[in-house]
N, C-alpha and C positions, 0 to 999 in steps of 0.2 A: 608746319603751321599747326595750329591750335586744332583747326577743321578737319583735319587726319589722326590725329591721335585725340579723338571724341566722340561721345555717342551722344544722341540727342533723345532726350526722358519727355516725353508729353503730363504736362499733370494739369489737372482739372482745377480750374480756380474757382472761386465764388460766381463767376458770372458765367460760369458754364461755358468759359470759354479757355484755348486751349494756348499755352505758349511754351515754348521749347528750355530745357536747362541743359546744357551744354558740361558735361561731368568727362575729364581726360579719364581716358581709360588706363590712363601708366600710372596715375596718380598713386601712390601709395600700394604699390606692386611690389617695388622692389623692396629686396630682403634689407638695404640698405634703410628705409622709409619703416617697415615694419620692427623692425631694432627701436629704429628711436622713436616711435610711438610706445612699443613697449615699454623702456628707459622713462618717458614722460609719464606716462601712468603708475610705474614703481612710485617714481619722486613725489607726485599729484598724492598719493597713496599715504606715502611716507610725511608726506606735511600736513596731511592732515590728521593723521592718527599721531604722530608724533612734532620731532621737530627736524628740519634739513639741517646740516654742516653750511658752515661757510661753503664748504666745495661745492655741497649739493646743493644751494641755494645759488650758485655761478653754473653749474653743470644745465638747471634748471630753468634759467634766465636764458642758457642759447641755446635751449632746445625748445622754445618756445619763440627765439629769433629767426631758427630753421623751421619752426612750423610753421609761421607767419608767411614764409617765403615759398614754402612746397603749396600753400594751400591757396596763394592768391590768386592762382586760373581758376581755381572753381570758384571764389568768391567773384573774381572780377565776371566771369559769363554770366553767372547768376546776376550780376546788377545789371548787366548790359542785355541778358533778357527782360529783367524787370522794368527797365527802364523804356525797350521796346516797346512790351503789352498795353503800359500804361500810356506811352506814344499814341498810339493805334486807338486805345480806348476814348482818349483824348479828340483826335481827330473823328472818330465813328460820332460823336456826341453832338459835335455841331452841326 
């Protein structure tokens, strides 16, 4: 489960109150994950100072498909904390 392989970040909001962000600790660990973030930053690199290949503009397109996919546990806890606090803030109000 998600709850074993995560560490839970306290951070201070505007209202001086505290809610938890839920960040996997595998995330972007392995030597696998760290390659093709490298590779994405080459290419990000290279289109912008210059111009991709047809190839590198396909290389680039699904490495941006695999990062959408490695990244959406931390996006998704982060909504589902967000969406918590503001729960909570909600219900405190009335």
């Amino acid at each position: 489960m998600r709850d074993k392989q995560a560490q839970t970040v306290k951070k201070k909001s505007s209202l001086d109150s505290t809610f938890p962000i839920i960040i996997p600790k595998t995330l972007f660990s392995s030597t696998k994950d760290k390659k093709i973030y490298k590779r994405y930053s080459e290419l990000v690199d290279k289109k912008l100072l210059n111009t991709l290949s047809p190839e590198e503009k396909t290389e680039l397109s699904v490495i941006n498909t695999t990062l959408d996919k490695l990244e959406a546990p931390v996006y998704d806890a982060i909504y589902t904390s967000l969406k918590q606090f503001l729960e909570n803030k909600k219900s405190s109000e009335k």
